[in-house]
DOPAKE-961620 format. One record per residue (C-alpha): residue number from 1; x, y, z. Coordinates in Angstrom, 2 decimals, padded with zeros to 5 digits. Example, Ala and Ser with C-alpha at 12.3 -4.5 7.8 and 13.67 -1.06 7.14 Angstrom:
<vexpas>
+------+---------+---------+---------+
! resi !    east !   north !      up !
+------+---------+---------+---------+
!    1 !  012.30 ! -004.50 !  007.80 !
!    2 !  013.67 ! -001.06 !  007.14 !
+------+---------+---------+---------+
</vexpas>
This chain:
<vexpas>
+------+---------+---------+---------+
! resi !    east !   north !      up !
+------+---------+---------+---------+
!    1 !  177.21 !  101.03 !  091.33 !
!    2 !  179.62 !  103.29 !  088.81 !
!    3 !  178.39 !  105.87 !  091.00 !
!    4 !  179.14 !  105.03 !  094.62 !
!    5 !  182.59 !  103.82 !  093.93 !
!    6 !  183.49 !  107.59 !  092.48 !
!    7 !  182.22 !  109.19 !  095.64 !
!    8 !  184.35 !  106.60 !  097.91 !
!    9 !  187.37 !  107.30 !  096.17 !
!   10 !  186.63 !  111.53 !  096.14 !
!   11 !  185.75 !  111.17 !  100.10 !
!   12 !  189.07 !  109.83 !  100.42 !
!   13 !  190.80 !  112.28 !  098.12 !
!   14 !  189.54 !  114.99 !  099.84 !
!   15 !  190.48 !  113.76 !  102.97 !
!   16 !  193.69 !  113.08 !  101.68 !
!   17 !  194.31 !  116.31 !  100.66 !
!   18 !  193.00 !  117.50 !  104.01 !
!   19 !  195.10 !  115.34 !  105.97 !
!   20 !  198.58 !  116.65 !  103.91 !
!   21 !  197.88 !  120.40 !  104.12 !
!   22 !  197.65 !  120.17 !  108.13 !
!   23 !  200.76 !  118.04 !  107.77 !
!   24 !  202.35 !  120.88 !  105.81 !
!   25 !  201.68 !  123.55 !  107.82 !
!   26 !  202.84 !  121.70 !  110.94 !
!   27 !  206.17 !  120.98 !  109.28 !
!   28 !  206.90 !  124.37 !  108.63 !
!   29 !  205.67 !  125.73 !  112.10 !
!   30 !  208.42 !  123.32 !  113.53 !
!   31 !  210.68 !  124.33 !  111.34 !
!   32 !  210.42 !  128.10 !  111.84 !
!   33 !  210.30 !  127.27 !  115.72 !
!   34 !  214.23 !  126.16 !  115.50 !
!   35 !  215.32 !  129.44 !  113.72 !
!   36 !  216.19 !  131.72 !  117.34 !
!   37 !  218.32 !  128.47 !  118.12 !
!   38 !  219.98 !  128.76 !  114.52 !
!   39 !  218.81 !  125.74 !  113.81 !
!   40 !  218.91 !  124.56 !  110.10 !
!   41 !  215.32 !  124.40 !  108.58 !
!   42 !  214.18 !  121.01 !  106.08 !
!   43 !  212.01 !  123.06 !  103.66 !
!   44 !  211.82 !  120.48 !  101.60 !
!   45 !  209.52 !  118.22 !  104.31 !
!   46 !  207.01 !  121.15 !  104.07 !
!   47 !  206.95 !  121.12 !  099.98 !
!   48 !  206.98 !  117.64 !  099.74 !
!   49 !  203.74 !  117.75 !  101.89 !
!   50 !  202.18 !  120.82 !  100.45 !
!   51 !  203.06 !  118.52 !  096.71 !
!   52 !  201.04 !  115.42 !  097.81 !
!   53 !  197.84 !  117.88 !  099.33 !
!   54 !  197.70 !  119.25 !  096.09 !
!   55 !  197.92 !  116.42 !  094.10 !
!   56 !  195.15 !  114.69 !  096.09 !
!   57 !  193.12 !  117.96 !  095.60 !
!   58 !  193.79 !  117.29 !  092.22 !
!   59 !  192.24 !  113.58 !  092.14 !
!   60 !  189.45 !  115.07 !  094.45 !
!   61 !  188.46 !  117.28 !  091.66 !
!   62 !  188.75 !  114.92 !  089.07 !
!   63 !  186.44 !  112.64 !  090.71 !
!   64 !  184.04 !  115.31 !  091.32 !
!   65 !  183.78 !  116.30 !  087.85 !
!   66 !  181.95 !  113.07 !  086.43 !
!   67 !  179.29 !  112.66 !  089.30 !
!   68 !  178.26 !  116.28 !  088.41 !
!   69 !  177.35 !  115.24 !  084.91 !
!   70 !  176.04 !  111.94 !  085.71 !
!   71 !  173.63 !  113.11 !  088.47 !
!   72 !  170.98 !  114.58 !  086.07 !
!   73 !  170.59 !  110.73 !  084.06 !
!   74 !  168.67 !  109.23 !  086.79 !
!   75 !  166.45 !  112.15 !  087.36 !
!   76 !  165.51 !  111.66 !  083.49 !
!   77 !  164.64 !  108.16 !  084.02 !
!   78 !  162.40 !  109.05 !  086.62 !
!   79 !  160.56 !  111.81 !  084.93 !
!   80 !  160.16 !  109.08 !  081.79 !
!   81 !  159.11 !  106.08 !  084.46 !
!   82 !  156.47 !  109.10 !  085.49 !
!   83 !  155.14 !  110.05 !  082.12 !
!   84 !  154.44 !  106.27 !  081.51 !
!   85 !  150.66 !  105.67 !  082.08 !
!   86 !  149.91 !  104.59 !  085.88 !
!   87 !  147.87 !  101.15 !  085.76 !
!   88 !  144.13 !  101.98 !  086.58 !
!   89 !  143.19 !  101.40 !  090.87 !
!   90 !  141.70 !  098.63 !  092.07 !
!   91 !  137.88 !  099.14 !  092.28 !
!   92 !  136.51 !  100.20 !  095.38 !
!   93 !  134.81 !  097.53 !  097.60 !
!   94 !  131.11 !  097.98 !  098.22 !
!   95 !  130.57 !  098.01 !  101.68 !
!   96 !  127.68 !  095.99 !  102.51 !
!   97 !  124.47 !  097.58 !  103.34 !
!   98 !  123.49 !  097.89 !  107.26 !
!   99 !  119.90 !  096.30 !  107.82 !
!  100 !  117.35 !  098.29 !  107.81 !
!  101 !  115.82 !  099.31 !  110.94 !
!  102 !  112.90 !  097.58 !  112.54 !
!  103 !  109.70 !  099.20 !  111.47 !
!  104 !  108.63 !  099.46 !  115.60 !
!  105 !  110.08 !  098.81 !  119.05 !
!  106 !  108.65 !  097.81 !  122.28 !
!  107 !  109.08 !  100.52 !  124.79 !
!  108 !  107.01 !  099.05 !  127.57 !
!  109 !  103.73 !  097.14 !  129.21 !
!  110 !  101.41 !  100.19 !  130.67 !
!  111 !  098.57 !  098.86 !  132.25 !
!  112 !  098.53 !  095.17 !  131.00 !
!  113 !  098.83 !  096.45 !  127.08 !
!  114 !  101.87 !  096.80 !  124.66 !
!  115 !  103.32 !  100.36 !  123.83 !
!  116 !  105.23 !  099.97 !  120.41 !
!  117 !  106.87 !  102.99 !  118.56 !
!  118 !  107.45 !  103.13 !  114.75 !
!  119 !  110.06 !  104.61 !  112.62 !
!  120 !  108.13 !  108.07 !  112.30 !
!  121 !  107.40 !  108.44 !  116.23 !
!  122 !  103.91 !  107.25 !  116.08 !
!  123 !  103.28 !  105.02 !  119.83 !
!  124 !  100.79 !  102.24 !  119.65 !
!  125 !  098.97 !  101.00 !  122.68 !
!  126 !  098.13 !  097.71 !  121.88 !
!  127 !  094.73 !  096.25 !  124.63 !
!  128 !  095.56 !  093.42 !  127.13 !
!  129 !  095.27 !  089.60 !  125.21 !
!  130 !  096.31 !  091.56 !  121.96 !
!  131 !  099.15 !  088.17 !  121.60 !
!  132 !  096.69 !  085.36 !  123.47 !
!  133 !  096.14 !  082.65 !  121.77 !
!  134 !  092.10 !  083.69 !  121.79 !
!  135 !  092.74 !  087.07 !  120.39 !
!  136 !  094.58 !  085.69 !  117.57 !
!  137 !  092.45 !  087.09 !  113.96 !
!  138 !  090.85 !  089.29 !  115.98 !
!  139 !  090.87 !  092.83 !  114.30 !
!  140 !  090.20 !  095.83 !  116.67 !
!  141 !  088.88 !  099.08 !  116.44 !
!  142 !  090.89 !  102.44 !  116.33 !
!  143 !  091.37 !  105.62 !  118.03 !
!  144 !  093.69 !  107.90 !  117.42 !
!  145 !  094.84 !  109.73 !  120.34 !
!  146 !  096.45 !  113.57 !  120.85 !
!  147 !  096.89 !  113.03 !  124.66 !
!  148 !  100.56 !  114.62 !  124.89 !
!  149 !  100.94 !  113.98 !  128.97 !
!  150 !  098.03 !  111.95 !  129.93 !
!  151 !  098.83 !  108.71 !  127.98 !
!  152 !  099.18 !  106.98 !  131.38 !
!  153 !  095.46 !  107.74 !  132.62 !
!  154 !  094.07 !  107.23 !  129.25 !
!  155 !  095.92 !  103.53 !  129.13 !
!  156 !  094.73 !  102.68 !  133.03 !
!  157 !  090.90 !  104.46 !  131.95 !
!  158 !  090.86 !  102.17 !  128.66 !
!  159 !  091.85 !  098.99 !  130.10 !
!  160 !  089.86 !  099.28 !  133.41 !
!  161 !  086.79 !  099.81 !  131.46 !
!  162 !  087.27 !  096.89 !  128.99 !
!  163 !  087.76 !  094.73 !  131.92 !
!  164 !  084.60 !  095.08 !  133.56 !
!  165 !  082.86 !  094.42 !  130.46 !
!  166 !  081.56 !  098.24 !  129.78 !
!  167 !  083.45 !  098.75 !  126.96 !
!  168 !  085.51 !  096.87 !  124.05 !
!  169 !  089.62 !  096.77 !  123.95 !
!  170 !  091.03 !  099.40 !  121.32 !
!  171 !  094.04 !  100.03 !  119.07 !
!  172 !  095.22 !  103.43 !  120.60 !
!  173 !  097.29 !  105.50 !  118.02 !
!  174 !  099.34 !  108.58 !  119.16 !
!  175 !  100.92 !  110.23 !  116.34 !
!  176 !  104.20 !  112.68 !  117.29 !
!  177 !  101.68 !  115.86 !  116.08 !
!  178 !  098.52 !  116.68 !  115.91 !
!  179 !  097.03 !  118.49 !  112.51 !
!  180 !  099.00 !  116.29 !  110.18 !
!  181 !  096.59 !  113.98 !  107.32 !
!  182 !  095.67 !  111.58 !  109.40 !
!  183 !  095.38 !  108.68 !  105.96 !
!  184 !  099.57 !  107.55 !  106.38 !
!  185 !  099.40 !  107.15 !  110.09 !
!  186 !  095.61 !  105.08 !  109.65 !
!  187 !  097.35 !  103.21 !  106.68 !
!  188 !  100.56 !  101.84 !  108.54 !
!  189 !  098.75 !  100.78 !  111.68 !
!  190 !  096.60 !  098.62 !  109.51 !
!  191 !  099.39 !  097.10 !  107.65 !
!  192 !  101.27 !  096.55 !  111.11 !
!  193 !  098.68 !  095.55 !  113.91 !
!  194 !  095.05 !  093.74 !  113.19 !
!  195 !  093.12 !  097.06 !  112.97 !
!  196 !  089.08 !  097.58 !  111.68 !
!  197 !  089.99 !  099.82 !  108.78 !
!  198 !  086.24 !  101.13 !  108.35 !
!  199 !  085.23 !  104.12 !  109.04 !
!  200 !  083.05 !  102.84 !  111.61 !
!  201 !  085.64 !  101.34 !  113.29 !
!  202 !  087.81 !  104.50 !  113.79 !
!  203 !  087.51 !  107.86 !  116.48 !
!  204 !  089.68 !  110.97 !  117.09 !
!  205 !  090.03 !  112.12 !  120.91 !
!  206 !  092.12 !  115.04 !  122.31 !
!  207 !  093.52 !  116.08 !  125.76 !
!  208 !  094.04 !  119.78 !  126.77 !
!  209 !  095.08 !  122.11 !  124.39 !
!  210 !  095.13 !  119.44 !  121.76 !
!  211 !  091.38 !  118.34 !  122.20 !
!  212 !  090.59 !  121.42 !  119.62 !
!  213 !  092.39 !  119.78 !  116.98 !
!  214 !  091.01 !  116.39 !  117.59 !
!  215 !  087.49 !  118.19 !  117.25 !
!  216 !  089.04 !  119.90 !  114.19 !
!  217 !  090.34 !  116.88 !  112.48 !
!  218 !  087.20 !  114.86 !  113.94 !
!  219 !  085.10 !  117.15 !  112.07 !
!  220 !  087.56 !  117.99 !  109.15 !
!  221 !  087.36 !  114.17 !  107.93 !
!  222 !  083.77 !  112.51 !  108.26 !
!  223 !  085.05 !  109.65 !  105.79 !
!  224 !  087.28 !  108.93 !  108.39 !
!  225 !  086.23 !  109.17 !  111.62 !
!  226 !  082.45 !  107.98 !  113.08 !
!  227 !  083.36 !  109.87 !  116.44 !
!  228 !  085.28 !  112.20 !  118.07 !
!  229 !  085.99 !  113.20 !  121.96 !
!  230 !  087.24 !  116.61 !  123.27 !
!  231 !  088.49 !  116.40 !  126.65 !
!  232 !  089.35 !  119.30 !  129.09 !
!  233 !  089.96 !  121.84 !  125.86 !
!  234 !  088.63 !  125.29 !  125.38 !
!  235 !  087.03 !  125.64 !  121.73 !
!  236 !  087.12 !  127.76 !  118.88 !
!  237 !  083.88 !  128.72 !  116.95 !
!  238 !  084.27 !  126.11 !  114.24 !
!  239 !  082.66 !  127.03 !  110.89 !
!  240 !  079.30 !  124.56 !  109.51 !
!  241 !  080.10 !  122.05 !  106.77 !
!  242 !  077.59 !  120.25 !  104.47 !
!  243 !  076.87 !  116.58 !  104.93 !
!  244 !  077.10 !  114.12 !  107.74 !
!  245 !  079.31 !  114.82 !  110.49 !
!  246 !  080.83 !  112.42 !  113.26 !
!  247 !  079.44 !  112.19 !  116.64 !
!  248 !  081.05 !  114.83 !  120.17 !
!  249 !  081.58 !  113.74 !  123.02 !
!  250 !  082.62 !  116.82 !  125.38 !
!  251 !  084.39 !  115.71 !  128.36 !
!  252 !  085.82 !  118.08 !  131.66 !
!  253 !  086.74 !  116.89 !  135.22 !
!  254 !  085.09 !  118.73 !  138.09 !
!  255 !  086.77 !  122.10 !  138.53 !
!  256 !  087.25 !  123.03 !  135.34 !
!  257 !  084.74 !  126.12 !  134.56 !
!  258 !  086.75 !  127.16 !  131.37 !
!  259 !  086.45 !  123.91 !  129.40 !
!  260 !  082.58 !  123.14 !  130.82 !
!  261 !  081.74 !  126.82 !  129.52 !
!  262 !  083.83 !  125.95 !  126.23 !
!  263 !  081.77 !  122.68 !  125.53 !
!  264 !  078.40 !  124.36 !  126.06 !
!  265 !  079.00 !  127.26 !  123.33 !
!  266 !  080.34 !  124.56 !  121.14 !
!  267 !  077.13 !  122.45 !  121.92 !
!  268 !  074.66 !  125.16 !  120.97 !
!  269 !  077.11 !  126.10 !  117.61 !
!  270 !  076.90 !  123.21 !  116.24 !
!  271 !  073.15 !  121.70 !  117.62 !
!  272 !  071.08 !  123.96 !  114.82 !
!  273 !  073.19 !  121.97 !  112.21 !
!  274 !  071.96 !  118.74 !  113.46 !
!  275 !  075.25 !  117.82 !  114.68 !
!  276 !  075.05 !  115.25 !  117.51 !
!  277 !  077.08 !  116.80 !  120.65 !
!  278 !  076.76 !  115.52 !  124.60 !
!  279 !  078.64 !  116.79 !  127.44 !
!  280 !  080.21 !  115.04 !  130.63 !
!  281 !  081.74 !  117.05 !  133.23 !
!  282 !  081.38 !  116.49 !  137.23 !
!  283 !  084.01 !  113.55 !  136.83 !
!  284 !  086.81 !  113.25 !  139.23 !
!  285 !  090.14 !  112.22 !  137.71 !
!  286 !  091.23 !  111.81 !  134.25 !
!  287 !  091.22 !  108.06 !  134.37 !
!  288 !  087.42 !  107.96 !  135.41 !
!  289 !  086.79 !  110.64 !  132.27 !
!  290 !  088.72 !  108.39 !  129.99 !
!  291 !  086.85 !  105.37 !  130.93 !
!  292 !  083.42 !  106.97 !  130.10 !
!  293 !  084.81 !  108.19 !  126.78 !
!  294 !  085.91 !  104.13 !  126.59 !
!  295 !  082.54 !  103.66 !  126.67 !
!  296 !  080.99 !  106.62 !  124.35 !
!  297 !  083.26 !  105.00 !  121.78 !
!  298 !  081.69 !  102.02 !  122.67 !
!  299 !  078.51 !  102.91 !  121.84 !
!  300 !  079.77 !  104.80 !  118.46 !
!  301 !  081.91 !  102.22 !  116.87 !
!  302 !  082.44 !  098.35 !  115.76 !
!  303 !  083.62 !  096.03 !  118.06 !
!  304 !  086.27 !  093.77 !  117.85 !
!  305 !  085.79 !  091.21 !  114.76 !
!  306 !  087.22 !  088.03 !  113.58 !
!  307 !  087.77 !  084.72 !  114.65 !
!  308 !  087.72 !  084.75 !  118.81 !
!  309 !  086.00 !  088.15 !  119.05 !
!  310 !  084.14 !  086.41 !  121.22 !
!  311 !  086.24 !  084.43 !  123.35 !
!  312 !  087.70 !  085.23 !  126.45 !
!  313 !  088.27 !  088.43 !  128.93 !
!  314 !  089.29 !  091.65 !  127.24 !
!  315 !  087.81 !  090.58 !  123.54 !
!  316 !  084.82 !  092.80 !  122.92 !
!  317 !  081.41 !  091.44 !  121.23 !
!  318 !  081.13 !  093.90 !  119.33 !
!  319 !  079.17 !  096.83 !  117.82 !
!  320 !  075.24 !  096.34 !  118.69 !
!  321 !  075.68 !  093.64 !  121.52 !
!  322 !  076.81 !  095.09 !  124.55 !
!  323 !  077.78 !  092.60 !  128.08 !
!  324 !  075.00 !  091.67 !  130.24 !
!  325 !  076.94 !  093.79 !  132.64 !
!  326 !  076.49 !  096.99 !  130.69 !
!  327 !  072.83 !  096.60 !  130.13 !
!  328 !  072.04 !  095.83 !  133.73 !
!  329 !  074.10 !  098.96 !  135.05 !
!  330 !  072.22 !  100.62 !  131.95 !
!  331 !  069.10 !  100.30 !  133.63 !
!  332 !  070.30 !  101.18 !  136.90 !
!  333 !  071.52 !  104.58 !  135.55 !
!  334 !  067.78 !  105.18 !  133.81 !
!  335 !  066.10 !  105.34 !  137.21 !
!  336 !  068.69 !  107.34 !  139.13 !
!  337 !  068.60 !  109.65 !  135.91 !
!  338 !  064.97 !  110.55 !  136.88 !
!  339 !  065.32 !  110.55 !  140.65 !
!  340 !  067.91 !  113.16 !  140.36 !
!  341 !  066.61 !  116.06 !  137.10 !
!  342 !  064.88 !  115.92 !  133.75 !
!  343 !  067.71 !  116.25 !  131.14 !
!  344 !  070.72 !  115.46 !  133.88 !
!  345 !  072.18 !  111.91 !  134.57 !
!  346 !  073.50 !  111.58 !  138.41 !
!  347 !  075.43 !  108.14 !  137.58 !
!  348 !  075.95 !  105.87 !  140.59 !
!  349 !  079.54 !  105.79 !  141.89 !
!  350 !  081.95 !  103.58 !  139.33 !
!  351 !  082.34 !  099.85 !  140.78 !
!  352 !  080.54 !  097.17 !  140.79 !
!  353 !  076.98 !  098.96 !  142.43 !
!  354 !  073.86 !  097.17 !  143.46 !
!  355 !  071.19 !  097.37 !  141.02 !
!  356 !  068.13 !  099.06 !  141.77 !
!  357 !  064.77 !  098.90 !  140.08 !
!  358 !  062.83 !  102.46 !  139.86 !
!  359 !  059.35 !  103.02 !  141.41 !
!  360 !  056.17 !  102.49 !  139.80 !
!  361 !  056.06 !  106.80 !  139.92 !
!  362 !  059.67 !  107.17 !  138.08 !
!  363 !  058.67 !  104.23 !  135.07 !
!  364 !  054.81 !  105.85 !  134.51 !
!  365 !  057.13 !  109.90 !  134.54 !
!  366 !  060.38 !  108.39 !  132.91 !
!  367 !  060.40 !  109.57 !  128.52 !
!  368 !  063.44 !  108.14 !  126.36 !
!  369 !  064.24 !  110.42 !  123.50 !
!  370 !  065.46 !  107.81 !  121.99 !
!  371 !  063.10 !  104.86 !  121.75 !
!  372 !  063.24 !  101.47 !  121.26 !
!  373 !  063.15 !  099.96 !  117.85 !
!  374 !  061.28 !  097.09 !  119.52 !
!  375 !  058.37 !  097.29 !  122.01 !
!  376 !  059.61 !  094.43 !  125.09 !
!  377 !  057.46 !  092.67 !  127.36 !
!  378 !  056.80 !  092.80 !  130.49 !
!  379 !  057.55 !  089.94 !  132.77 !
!  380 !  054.95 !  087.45 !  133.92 !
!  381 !  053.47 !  087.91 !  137.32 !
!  382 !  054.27 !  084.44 !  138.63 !
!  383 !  057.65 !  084.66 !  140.66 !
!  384 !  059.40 !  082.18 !  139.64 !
!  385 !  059.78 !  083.27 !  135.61 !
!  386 !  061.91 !  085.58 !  134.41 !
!  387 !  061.41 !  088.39 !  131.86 !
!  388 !  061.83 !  088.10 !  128.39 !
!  389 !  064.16 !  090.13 !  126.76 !
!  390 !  064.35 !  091.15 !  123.53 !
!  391 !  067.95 !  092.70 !  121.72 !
!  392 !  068.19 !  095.73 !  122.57 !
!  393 !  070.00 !  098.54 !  120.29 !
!  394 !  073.50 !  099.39 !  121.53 !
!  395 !  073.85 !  101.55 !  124.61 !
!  396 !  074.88 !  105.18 !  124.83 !
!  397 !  075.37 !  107.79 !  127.35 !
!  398 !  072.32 !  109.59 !  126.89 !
!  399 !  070.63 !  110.14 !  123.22 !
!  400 !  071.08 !  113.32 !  121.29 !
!  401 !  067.60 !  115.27 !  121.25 !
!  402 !  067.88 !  116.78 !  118.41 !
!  403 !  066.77 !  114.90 !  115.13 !
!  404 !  066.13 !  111.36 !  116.81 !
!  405 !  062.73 !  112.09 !  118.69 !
!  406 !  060.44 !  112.69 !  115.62 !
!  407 !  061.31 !  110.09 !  113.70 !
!  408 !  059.94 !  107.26 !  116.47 !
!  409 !  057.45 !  106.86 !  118.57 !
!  410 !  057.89 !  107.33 !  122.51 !
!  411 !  059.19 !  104.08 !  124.46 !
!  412 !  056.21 !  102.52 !  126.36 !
!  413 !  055.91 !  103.61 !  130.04 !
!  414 !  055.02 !  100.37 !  130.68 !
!  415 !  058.31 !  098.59 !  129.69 !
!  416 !  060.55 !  096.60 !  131.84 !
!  417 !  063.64 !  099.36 !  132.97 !
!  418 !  066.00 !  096.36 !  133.08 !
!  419 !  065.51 !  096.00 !  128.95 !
!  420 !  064.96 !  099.68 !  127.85 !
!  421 !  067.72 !  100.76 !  125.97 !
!  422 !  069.78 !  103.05 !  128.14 !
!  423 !  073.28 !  104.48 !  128.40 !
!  424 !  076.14 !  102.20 !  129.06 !
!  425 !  078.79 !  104.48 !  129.60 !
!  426 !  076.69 !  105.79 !  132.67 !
!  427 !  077.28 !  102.40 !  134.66 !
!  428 !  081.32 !  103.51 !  134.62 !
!  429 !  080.29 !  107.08 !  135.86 !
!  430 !  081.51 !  108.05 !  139.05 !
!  431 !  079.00 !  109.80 !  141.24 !
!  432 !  078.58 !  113.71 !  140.63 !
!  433 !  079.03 !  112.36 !  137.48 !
!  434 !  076.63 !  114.61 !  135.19 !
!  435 !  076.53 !  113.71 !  131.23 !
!  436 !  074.31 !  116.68 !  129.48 !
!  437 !  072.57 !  115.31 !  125.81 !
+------+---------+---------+---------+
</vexpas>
């Protein structure tokens, strides 16, 4: 407060002093103004003025003098408030943590299924009736799929085929690369969807240029895989391992030479090893190939299981009991097989085809390399009975003929065609349709 009041009063000393100097010096200019008029000058205006300028200088100063040595107190005060200790900061507040992501998303409904992606990029193609009520504890069989650009076929091929009855629903697993371990991908799709986590239960199938590396990893993990399907790729020689290997299915729409070629020099690699390998090619479109290779896999793994696997359209029965439909169109297949060439299957055209029974000529010629595990009998001559039929094995697209025929003997001429076991996928062939063992 000391303070302020001693720069008031200097302001107005100074101004003071100011004010009387200007007086001053106006005085006298007057004054020496009257002097060619001899006019007597007042001189003692101009000192008085001058007298009361310097005297208010005077005050100015003295003013001046003890806010100079007063200014530096404050500016101690201030450096001693800042050497005192500051009090600590509040602690930070934790933000809360954001929720954690959902482990999958829904990204759409292709062909009557579910498409769900995870965290990592993985899609999942979950069958039609995966959420119905009659599905529910159902667990379904896997395959994992490198199909980078044909998803859309291979969802319209799966779920066409399950719905005639030719072939049982699948979990189909596309992870973002192919070549990685397959084990984390297998592991969270069992912990996330109801998924067969045997190693029956599971297949590897490729597209393209990606349908090496499904044979690769197909052939890479036998613990892991029963089958695997190479579809329109061009293979490497791949190098013999020891011990059981999964099952080939080699797969090319009509038109492509490179990939048909491909398949056979794979075929005869890997035949001397006692490697099971067949070939389809002849098919036209991709979503007629994929739903023969719905029904190789079929034939290769378990079916659905659980409580209401057998309940209800688009819940398979399961490994070893195929439909009624697929072992009537089985039999149809057998006896166009041996109209057409020994070793070549011309399958009927895909739809729902007549049946027909083969000649007396085409049973007595027709030779299963496969053969039954159980002779059946042949129906009783009155009209009005029906034939007995025995269980038959599950169906395939044509045997392997490599290390099957020796150990059985040859399937009775004799035996009714509609109950010999023959191939199921070859009822869903379209016709040109040719499926090599």
């Amino acid at each position: 407060m000391a303070d302020a009041v001693l720069t008031v009063l200097l302001l107005l000393a100074a101004g003071a002093a100011v004010l009387l100097t200007l007086r001053a010096l106006r005085h006298w200019h007057l004054q020496r103004s009257g002097r060619p008029y001899e006019l007597t000058e007042d001189r003692l205006g101009t000192i008085l003025r001058f007298c009361g300028s310097g005297a208010a200088a005077l005050v100015a100063v003295g003013l001046a003098v003890p806010l100079l040595h007063s200014a530096p107190a404050p500016r101690t005060v201030a450096a001693v408030r800042s050497a005192e200790p500051a009090p600590p900061p509040p602690p930070p507040r934790t933000p809360e943590p954001a929720p954690p992501p959902p482990e999958m998303r829904t990204l759409g409904h292709p062909s009557g299924g579910t498409l769900e992606v995870l965290l990592d990029g993985t899609q999942v193609w979950l069958p039609p009736h995966y959420d119905s009520a009659h599905a529910a504890g159902v667990a379904y069989p896997v395959v994992v799929a490198h199909v980078a650009g044909g998803a859309r076929d291979l969802y319209s091929g799966f779920a066409l085929q399950a719905q005639r009855g030719r072939a049982d629903p699948f979990l189909v697993v596309m992870p973002p690369e192919c070549g990685r371990d397959p084990s984390a991908v297998l592991a969270e799709t069992a912990r996330l969807f109801r998924a067969l986590t045997a190693r029956t239960a599971r297949a590897v199938i490729g597209l393209g240029p990606q349908a090496p590396c499904a044979v690769r990893e197909a052939l890479a993990n036998p613990s892991r895989f029963v089958a695997g399907a190479g579809i329109s790729g061009t293979y490497p020689p791949f190098a013999a391992t020891a011990g059981p290997r999964p099952s080939l299915l080699l797969a090319a729409t009509a038109g492509e030479s490179g990939p048909r070629a491909s398949a056979r020099r794979l075929r005869e690699a890997l035949h001397p090893h006692g490697d099971e390998v067949r070939i389809v090619d002849g098919v036209e479109g991709r979503r007629q190939l994929f739903a023969l290779v719905a029904g190789y896999l079929t034939e290769k793994l378990d079916g659905p299981a659980g409580a209401g696997s057998r309940a209800g359209s688009g819940v398979g029965v399961g490994a070893g009991a195929p439909s009624a439909s697929v072992a009537a169109g089985a039999a149809t297949a057998a006896g166009a097989a041996h109209a057409a060439a020994p070793g070549r299957v011309t399958a009927p055209a895909s739809g729902a085809a007549p049946a027909v029974k083969p000649s007396a000529s085409e049973r007595t010629s027709r030779s299963s390399p496969r053969p039954s595990p159980r002779p059946t009998s042949r129906p009783s001559p009155r009209p009005t009975s029906r034939p007995t039929l025995r269980p038959t094995p599950k169906p395939s697209i044509e045997p392997s003929p490599t290390h099957r025929t020796a150990t059985h003997p040859p399937t009775h001429p004799a035996a009714s065609p509609a109950a010999s076991p023959t191939p199921a996928a070859a009822t869903s062939t379209p016709a040109h349709a040719k499926i090599r063992p």
